[in-house]
C-alpha positions in Angstrom: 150.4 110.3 83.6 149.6 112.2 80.5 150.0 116.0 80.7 146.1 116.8 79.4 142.7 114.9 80.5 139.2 115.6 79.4 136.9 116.2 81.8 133.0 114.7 82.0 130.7 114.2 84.3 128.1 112.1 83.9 124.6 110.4 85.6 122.3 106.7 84.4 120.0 109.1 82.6 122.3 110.3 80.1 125.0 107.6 80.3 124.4 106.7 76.3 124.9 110.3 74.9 128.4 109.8 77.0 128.9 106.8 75.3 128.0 108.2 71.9 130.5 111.3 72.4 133.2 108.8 73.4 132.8 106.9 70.3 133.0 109.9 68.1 136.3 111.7 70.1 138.1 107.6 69.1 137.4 107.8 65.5 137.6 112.2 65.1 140.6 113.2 68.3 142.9 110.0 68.5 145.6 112.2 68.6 144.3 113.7 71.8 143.8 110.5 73.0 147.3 109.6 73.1 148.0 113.0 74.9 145.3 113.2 78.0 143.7 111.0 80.1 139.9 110.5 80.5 137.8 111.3 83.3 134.8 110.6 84.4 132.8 112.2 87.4 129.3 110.8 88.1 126.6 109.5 90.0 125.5 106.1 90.1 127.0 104.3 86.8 127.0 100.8 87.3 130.1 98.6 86.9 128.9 97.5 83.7 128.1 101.3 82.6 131.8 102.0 83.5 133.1 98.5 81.9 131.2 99.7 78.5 132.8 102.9 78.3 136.6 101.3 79.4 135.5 99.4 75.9 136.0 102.5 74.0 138.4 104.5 75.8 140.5 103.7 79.2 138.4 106.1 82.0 139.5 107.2 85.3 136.2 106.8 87.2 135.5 109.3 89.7 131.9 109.5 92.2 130.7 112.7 92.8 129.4 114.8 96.0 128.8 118.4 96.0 130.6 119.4 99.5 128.1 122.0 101.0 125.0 121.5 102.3 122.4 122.9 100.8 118.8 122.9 99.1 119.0 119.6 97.1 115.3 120.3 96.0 115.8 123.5 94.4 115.0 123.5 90.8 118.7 124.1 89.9 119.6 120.3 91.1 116.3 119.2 89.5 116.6 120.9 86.0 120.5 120.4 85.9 121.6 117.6 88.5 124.3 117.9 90.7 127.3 117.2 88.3 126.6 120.3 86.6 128.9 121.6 89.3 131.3 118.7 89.2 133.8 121.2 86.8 134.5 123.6 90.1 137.0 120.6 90.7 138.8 121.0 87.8 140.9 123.7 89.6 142.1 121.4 91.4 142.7 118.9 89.3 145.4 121.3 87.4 147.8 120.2 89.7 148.4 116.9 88.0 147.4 118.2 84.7 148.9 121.2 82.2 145.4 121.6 80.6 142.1 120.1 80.7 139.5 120.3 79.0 135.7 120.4 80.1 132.9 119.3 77.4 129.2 118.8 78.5 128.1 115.2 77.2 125.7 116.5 74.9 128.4 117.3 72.5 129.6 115.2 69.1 132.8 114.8 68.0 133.6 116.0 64.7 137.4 116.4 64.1 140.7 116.6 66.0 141.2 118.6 68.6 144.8 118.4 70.0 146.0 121.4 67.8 143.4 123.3 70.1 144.4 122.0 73.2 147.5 122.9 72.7 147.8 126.2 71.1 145.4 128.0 73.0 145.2 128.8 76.9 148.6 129.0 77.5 148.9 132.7 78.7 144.7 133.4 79.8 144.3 129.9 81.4 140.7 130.0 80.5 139.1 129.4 77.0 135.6 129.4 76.1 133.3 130.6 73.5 131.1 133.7 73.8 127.5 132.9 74.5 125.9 134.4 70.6 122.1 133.1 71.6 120.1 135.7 70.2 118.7 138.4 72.5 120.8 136.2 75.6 124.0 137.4 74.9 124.7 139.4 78.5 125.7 137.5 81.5 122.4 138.8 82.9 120.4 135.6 81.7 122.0 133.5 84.2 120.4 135.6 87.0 116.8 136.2 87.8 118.0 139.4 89.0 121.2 141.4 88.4 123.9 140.8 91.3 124.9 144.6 92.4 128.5 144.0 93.1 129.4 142.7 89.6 128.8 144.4 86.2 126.2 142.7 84.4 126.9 144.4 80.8 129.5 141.8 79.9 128.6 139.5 77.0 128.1 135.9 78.3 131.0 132.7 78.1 129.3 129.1 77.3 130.1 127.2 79.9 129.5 123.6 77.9 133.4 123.5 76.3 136.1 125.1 78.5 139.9 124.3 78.3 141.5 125.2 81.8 145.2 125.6 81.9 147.7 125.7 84.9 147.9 129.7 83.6 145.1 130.8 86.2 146.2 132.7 89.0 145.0 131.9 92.3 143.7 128.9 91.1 143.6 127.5 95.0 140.7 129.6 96.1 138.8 128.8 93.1 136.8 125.7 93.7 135.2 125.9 97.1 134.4 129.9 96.1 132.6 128.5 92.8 130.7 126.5 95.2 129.9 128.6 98.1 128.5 131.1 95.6 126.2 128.5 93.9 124.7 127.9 97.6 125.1 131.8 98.0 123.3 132.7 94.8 120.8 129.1 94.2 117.5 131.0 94.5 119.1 133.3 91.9 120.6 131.4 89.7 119.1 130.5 86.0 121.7 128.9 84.4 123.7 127.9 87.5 127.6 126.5 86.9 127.7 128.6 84.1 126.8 132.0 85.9 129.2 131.0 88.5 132.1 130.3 86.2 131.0 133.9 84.2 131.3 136.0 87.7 134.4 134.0 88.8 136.3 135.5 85.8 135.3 139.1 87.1 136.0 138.3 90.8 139.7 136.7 89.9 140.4 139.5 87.3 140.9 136.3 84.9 141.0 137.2 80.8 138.6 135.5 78.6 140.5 133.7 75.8 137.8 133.1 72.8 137.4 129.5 71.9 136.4 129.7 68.0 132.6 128.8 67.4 133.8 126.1 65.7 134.9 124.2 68.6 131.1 124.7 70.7 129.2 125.1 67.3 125.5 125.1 69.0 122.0 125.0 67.4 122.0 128.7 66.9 125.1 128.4 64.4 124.2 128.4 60.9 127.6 126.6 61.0 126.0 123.7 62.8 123.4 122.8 59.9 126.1 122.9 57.1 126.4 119.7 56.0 128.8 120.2 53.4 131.7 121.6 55.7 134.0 119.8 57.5 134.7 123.0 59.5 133.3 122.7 63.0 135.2 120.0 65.4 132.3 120.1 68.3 128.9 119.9 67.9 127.0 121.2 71.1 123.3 120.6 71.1 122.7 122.9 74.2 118.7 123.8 75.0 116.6 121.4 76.1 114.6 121.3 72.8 117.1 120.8 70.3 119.0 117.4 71.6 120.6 115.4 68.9 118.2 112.2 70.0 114.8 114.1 70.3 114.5 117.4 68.1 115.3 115.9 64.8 117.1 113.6 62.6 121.1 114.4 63.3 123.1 111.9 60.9 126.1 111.8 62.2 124.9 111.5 65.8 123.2 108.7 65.2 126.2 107.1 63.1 127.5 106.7 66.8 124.2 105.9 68.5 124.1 103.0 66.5 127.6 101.7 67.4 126.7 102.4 71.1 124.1 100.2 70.8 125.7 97.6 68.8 128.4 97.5 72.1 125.6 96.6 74.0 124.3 99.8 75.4 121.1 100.7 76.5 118.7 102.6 74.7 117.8 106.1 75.5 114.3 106.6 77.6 114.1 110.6 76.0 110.2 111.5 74.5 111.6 111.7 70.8 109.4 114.5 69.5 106.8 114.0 66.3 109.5 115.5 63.5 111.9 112.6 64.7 109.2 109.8 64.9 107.7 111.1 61.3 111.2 110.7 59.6 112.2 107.0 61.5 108.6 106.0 60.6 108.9 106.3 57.0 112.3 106.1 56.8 113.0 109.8 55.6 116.7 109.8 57.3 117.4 108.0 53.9 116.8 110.8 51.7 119.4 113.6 52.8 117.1 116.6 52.9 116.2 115.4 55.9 119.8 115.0 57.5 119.7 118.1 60.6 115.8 119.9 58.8 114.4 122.2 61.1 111.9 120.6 63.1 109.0 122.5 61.5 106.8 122.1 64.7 109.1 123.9 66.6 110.7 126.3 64.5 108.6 126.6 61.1 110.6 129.9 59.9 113.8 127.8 59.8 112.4 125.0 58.4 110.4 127.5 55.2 114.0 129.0 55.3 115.7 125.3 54.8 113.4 124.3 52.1 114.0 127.7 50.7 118.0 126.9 50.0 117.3 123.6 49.2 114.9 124.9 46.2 117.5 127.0 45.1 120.6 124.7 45.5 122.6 126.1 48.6 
């Protein structure tokens, strides 16, 4: 056994931007590779989904249950599925493991990231990057309303890259009390595993170590649109709107894309929105302006702003 693993969990829906990510963590984090395993929670892959991804890395497959009963129909299992809560169990999972690390499959690989694995976590036992969306910085916007016993004033961890280490205290009580507070708190909850996880590190007294932004470099990052860097290792298209498949053309997501479907994978069923369609239609993707533009539907003060720096060579 290998003494780190990476953690995913995964469903059918989103079963190629899994395969995509794996393809970019063989070519950008072989070195990890050799030092963790790879595991995969989900929910109804087929053996040939499973036999693809084998094809580009070995996976331990894992199926998932939440274990509480509970409202299945609320629109926090609906907007965010079941596996969303599939990283409680990595608590346990430190037992067999020295660190592992959780990424959301919405994420690109973009360089390697042993050196990260293993120099950080060691004395905290839990890194993750402070949540910099603008205006939703607090821990208050996982809530609908404030919970009384627990200060909401504290800025906000991401919960979409987290490196867990065998470091936590207490680490025993952990899972099921991340998951009898998610039934505790569902009608409450906004952003749910991630609100959890942020109150859990009050409740167990457990210091934050800072993951650097350039290992969960999301959309709101003006790190995340320089193309000319080789700086950020993770690229994490968090918000619905902004997915590397639908918002816009993302060149080095699609680099991957391509080999995933080359391997035989099935192409993605996401509504690609009109930015994306105009740019594949006349084959724009060609010309590198519009490599990661703003979609100017969506956002037309970043896209004015783009252009702007393009003009003036930046």
């Amino acid at each position: 056994m290998k003494p780190y693993a990476l953690f995913f969990a995964t469903n059918p829906r989103f079963f190629f931007s899994l395969g995509v990510l794996l393809l970019s963590l063989r070519e950008k984090s072989p070195a990890l590779l050799e030092q963790a395993d790879v595991l995969i929670y989900h929910q109804g892959l087929t053996p040939a989904q499973q036999n693809l991804l084998n094809n580009i890395i070995p996976c331990q497959f894992t199926e998932y249950y939440f274990p509480l009963k509970t409202d299945f129909d609320n629109i926090n299992f609906k907007n965010f599925t079941q596996l969303a809560f599939a990283r409680y169990d990595i608590f346990d999972l430190l037992d067999k493991y020295k660190k592992i690390l959780y990424m959301d499959v919405d994420i690109l690989i973009n360089g390697e990231l042993l050196p990260v694995v293993e120099k950080m976590g060691n004395k905290s036992g839990i890194v993750m990057s402070q949540d910099l969306q603008k205006n939703l910085s607090l821990i208050t916007k996982n809530f609908n309303q404030p919970l009384p016993d627990y200060d909401m004033t504290v800025p906000c961890y991401n919960s979409g890259v987290i490196l867990f280490s065998q470091a936590i205290k207490n680490r025993k009580q952990m899972r099921m009390w991340c998951y009898q507070k998610t039934v505790q708190w569902l009608e409450n909850l906004v952003c749910p595993d991630q609100g959890v996880l942020n109150v859990l590190l009050q409740e167990f007294k457990i210091p934050v170590e800072i993951l650097p932004d350039t290992c969960n470099c999301l959309p709101a990052n003006k790190k995340y649109y320089d193309k000319k860097s080789n700086e950020v290792l993770v690229y994490h298209c968090a918000g619905g709107g902004l997915r590397f498949w639908s918002y816009t053309w993302f060149g080095p997501w699609q680099k991957f894309y391509d080999q995933y479907l080359k391997l035989g994978g099935t192409p993605h069923q996401e509504q690609e929105q009109s930015w994306l369609r105009f740019i594949k239609k006349h084959y724009l993707q060609r010309f590198s302006f519009f490599d990661r533009s703003p979609n100017p539907q969506i956002h037309p003060h970043r896209f004015i702003t783009y252009c702007c720096k393009k003009l003036v060579g930046r």
